[in-house]
C-alpha positions in Angstrom: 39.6 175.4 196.3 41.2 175.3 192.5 44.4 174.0 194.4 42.2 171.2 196.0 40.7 170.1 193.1 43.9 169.6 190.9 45.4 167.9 194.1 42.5 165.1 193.8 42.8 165.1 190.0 45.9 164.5 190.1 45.9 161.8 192.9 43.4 159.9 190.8 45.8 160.1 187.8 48.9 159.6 189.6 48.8 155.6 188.9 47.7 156.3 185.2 51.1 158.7 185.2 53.2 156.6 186.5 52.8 153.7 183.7 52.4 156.7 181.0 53.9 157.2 177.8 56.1 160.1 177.1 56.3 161.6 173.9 59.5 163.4 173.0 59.1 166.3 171.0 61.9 167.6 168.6 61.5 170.8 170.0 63.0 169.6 173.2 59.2 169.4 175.4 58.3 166.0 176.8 54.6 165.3 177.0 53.0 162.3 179.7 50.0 161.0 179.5 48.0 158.4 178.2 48.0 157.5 174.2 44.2 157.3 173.1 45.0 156.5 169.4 47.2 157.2 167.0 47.1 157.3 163.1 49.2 157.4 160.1 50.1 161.2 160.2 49.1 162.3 164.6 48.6 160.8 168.0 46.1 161.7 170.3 47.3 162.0 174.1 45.6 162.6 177.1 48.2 164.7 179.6 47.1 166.4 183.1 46.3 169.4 181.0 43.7 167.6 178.6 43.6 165.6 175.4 46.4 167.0 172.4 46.4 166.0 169.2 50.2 165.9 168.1 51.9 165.8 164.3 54.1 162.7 164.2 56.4 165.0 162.1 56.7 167.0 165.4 57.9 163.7 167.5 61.6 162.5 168.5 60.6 159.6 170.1 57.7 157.9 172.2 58.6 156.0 175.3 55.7 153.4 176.3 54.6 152.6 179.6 55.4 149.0 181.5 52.1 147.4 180.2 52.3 148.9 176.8 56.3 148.0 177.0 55.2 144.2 177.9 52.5 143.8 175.4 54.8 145.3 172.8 57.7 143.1 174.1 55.1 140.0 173.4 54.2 141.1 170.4 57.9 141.4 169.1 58.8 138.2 171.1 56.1 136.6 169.5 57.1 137.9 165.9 60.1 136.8 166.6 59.2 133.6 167.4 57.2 133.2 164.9 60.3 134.1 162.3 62.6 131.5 163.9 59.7 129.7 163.1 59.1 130.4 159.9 63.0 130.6 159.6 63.4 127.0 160.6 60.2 126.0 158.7 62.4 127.8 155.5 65.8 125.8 156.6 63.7 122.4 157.1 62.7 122.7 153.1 65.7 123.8 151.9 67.4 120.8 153.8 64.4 118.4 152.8 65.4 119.9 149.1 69.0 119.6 149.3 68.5 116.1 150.3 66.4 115.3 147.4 68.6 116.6 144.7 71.5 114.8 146.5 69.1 111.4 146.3 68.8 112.7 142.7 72.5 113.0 141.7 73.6 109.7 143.5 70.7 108.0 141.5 72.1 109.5 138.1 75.6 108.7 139.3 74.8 105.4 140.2 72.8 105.1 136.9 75.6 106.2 134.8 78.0 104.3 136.4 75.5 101.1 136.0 75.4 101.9 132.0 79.5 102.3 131.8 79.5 98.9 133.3 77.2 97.8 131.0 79.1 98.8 128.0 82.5 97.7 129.5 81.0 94.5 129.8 79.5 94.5 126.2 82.9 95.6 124.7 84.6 92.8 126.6 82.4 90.5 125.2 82.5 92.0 122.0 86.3 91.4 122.3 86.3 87.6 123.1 83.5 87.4 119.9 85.9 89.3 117.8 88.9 88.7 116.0 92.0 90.8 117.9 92.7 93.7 115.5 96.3 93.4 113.4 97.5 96.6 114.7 97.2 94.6 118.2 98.3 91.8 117.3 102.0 92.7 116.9 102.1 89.1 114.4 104.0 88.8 110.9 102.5 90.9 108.2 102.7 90.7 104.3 102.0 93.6 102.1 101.8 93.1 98.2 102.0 96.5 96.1 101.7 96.7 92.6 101.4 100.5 90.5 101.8 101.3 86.8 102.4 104.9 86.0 103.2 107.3 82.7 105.7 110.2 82.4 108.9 111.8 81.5 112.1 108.7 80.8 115.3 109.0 80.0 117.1 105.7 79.8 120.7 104.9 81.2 120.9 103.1 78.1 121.0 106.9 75.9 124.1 108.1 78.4 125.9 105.0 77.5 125.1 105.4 73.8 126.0 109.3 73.9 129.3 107.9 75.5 130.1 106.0 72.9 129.5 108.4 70.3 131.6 110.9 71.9 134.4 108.5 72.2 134.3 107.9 68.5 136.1 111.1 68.1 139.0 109.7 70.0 139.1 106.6 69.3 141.4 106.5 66.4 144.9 108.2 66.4 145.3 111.4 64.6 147.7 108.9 61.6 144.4 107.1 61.1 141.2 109.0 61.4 139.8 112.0 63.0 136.2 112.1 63.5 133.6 114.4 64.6 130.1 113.4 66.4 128.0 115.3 68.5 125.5 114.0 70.8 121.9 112.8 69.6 119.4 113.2 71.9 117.0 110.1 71.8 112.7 111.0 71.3 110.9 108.2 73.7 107.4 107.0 72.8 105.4 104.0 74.0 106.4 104.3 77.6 105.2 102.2 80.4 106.6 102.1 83.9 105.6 99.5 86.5 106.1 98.9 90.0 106.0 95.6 92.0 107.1 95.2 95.6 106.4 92.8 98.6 106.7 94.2 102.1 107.1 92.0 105.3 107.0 93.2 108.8 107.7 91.9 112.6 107.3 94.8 115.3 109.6 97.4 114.8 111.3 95.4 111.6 110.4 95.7 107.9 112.0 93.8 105.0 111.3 94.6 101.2 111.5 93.6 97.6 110.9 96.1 95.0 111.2 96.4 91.4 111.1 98.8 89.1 110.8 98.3 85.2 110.3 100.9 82.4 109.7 100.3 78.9 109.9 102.4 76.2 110.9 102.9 72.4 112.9 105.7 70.9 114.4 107.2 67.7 117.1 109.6 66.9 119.3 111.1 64.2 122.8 110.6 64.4 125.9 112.8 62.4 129.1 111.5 61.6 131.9 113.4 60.1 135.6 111.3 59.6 138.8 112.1 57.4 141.3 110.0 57.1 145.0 111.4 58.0 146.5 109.7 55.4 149.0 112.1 52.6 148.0 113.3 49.6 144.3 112.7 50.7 141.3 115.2 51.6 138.7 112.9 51.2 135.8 113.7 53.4 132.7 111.4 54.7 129.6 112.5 56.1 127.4 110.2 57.3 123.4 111.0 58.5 121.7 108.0 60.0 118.1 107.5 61.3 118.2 105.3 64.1 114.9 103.1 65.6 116.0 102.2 69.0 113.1 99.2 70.0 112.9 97.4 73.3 114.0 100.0 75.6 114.1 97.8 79.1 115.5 98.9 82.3 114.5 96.8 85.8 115.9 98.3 89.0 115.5 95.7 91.7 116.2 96.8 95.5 116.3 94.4 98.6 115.6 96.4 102.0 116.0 96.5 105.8 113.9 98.6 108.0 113.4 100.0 110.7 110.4 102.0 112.5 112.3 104.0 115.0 109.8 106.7 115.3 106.0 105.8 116.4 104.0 109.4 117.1 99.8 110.4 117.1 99.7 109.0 113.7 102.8 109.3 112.2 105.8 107.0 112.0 109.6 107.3 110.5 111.1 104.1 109.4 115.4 104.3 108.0 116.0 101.4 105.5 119.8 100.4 104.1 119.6 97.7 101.1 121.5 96.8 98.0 120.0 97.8 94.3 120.4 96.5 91.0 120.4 97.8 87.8 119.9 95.8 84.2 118.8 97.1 80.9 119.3 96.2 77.2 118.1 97.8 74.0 118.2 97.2 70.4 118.6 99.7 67.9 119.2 100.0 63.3 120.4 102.2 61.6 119.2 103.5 58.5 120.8 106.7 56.6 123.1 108.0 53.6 126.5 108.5 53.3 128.3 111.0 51.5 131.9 110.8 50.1 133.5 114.2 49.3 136.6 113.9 47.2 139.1 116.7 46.8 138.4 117.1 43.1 135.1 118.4 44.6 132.7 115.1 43.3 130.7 113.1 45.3 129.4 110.1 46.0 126.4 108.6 47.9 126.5 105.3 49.8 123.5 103.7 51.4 123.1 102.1 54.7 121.5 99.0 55.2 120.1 98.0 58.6 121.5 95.4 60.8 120.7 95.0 64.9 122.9 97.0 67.0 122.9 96.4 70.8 123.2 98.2 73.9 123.1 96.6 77.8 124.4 97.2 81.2 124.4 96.0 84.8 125.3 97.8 87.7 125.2 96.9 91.5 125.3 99.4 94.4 124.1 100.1 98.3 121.5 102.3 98.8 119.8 104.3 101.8 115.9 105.0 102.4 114.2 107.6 104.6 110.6 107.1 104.7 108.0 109.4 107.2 104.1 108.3 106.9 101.3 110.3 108.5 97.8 108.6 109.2 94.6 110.2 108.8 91.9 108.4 109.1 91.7 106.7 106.4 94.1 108.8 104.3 97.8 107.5 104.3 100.1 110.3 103.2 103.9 108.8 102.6 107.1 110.6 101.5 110.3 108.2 100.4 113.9 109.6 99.7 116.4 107.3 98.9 119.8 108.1 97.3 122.4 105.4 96.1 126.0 104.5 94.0 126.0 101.9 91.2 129.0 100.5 90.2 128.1 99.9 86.1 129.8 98.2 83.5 128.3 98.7 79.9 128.6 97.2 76.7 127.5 98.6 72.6 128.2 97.1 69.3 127.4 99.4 66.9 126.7 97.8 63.3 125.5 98.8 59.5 126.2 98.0 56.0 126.6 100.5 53.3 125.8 99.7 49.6 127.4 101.7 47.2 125.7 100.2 44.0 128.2 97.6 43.6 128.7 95.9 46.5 128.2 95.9 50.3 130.6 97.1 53.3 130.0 95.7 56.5 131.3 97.9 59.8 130.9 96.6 63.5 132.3 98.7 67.0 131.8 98.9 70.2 133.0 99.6 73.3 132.6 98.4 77.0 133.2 100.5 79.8 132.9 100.7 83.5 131.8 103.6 85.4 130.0 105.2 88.9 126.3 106.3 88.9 125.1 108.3 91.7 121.6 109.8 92.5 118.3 110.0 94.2 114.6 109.1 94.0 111.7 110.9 95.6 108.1 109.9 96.4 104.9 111.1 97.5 102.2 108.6 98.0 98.6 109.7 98.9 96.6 106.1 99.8 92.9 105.6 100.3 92.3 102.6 102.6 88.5 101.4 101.1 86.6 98.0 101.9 88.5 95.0 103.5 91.6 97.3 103.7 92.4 97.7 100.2 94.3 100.3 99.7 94.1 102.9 96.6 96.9 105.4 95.8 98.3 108.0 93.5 101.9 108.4 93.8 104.2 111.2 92.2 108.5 109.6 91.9 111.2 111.5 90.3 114.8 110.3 89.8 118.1 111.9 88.6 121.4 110.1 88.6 125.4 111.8 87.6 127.9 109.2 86.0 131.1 108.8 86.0 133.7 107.2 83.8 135.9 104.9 85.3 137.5 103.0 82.5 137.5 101.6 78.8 137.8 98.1 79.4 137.8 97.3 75.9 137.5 98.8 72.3 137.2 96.8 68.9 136.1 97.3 65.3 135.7 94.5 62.7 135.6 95.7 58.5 134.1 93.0 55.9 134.6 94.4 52.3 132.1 92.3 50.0 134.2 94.2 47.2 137.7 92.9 47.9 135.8 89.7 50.6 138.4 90.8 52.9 137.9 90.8 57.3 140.2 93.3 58.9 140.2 94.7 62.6 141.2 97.5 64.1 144.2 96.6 66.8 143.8 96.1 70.1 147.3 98.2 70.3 146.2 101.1 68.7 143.3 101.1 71.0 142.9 104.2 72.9 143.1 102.8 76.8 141.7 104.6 80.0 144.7 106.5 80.8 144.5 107.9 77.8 141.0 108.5 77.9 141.0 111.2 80.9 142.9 113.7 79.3 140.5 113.9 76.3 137.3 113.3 77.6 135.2 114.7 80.4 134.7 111.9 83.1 131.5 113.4 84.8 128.1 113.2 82.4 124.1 113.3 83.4 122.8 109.6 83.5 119.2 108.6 83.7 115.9 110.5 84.9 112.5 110.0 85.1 109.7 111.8 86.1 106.2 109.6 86.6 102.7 109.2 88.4 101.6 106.2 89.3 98.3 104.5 90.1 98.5 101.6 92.1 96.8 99.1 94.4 98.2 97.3 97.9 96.9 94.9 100.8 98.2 94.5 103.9 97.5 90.6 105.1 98.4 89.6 109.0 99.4 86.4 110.4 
């Protein structure tokens, strides 16, 4: 009867069975039946043997039945579907966004291409309203410089005195007079330097006039010791002049060919070759005692009166120029190196007249000579370009120079005794000539320097 009874029940469950779920525990047990509900933590399942509660901690796996399988299947397909959806929905925006910041960067692209127009167009008409710049003109320019400056001098005119005075030594044979005279260094005051030059330019090409002119005064002592070779006489003369040398003028004139071989960011090189002159004349008195030493031990004291004396030369030469210039801004920094070989002939008279008390002795010499003078100038120019392109600069210019002596073209002396009113000259036979003159004096000797800074002014004018 039991038997029956679980036949029937099982009969009338058999369809229910066949579309159950099985539950897979991890224990290895499967369990059929019929999921009444399930929570977070169990599931409650009706089998063939009742209604169990089971742990989902206790559960492999859960295998649905067909209708449970389908609804679930439309569920996910639906949530699926859904996603794509919501996926495409997602992709729509971001391509509807995409497109808008495209639209967005083309319209600033476009906008910013609209405004570079704009300017191109106002610089173009800025041009056509505009004078063209020099610098883009490539036309003639004129540039006029002017600069005066203080600072260390020594003249050429002081070597050619200092010459002299050491030649006095030899100028008379040993039968006549020997002499002694050591070199007075000259004290400048009153000194003034000035520069003037006129640049002109085409391209690449540069041509320039420049002159250089110092002015000074100067005094010195001078010491003179002569004996007379003559027999039977010791007789000694010492002689201390004061000497005002006024006028000092030297003018150095240079004419210059360029040209600008190196154009950089800013900075250009420029070789010039060009011929130099150089002039310069002083006058200079005397004004000293002279003291007669005879061998019976008296003495005697002579005055001297002053009369002009005269010192000039002129010498012509080539002469080579590097110059490098670096721009910035509105700063101009230039350097200048030049070096250059005068030929120089000079000239001195040297005059006084001594008064002994009784009467007056006049006394002229001089000399002319012709010699080599070789050196170098360096500059450094710092320039401030201000309003209408005036430009202001400082510069700092040294020059040294080396001489020397080529020849004694001539030597005199002329003697006027108011005493006896007697001329006499020294002959031109017993002058000592310039073969002679090497084996007793040194042929090299310093020349001129200077050492200055300059203020100056310049304007650069196109064409």
């Amino acid at each position: 009867m039991l038997n029956r009874r679980k036949l029937v029940l099982f009969v009338v469950l058999l369809p229910g069975l066949l579309v159950a779920e099985q539950i897979h525990l991890k224990e290895g047990s499967v369990l059929e039946g019929t999921i009444l509900q399930q929570s977070r933590t169990s599931i409650q399942i009706r089998t063939v043997d009742g209604v169990k509660t089971i742990s989902k901690d206790d559960i492999r796996r859960i295998d649905y039945g067909k209708e449970a399988k389908a609804e679930q299947q439309r569920k996910e397909a639906e949530r699926i579907k859904e996603a794509e959806k919501q996926k495409e929905a997602e992709r729509a925006k971001e391509r509807e966004r995409q497109e808008e910041l495209k639209r967005e960067t083309e319209a600033k692209a476009e906008e910013k291409r609209a405004e570079e127009q704009e300017q191109r167009q106002k610089l173009e008409e800025a041009k056509k309203t505009q004078p063209v710049r020099p610098e883009e003109s490539r036309l003639w320019w004129i540039e006029p410089t002017f600069s005066t400056g203080r600072g260390e001098y020594r003249s050429h005119l002081e070597t050619v005195y200092r010459r002299y005075q050491t030649g006095l030594q030899i100028l008379y044979r040993d039968d006549v007079y020997g002499t002694y005279s050591p070199e007075a260094r000259w004290n400048y005051a009153d000194g003034s330097h000035r520069n003037i030059s006129l640049r002109a330019g085409w391209q690449d090409w540069i041509i320039e006039l420049e002159s250089k002119r110092h002015r000074a005064s100067a005094d010195f002592v001078q010491y003179l010791s002569t004996q007379p070779h003559i027999a039977g006489s010791d007789t000694v003369f010492d002689d201390l002049f004061f000497a005002r040398v006024d006028g000092i003028q030297e003018l150095s004139s240079t004419a210059r060919a360029g040209y600008l071989f190196y154009k950089g960011k800013g900075l250009n090189l420029t070789a010039y070759l060009g011929v130099r002159t150089l002039a310069g004349d002083a006058t200079f008195h005397y004004a000293g005692q002279s003291r007669s030493l005879y061998p019976d031990g008296s003495e005697a004291f002579d005055t001297y009166l002053p009369v002009p004396s005269t010192i000039s030369l002129y010498g012509e030469g080539p002469e080579a120029t590097f110059e490098a210039t670096r721009v910035l801004g509105r700063i101009t920094i230039s350097v200048r190196v030049s070096i250059f070989s005068h030929d120089v002939r000079s000239s001195i008279l040297e005059a006084f007249i001594r008064n002994d008390s009784v009467s007056n002795t006049f006394l002229a010499t001089g000399r002319k000579d012709q010699f080599t003078l070789n050196g170098f100038d360096f500059s450094l120019r710092l320039s401030y370009k201000s309003v209408f392109d005036i430009e202001l600069f400082l510069s700092y210019s040294m020059s040294r120079s080396r001489g020397e002596l080529k020849k004694v073209r001539e030597i005199f002396s002329l003697f006027y005794s108011e005493a006896f009113d007697e001329w006499s000259t020294f002959p031109l036979d017993r002058a000592l000539i310039s073969k002679d003159l090497s084996a007793n004096v040194d042929r090299y000797f310093s020349g001129g320097s200077d050492q200055t800074i300059h203020a100056g002014i310049s304007r650069r004018f196109w064409f």
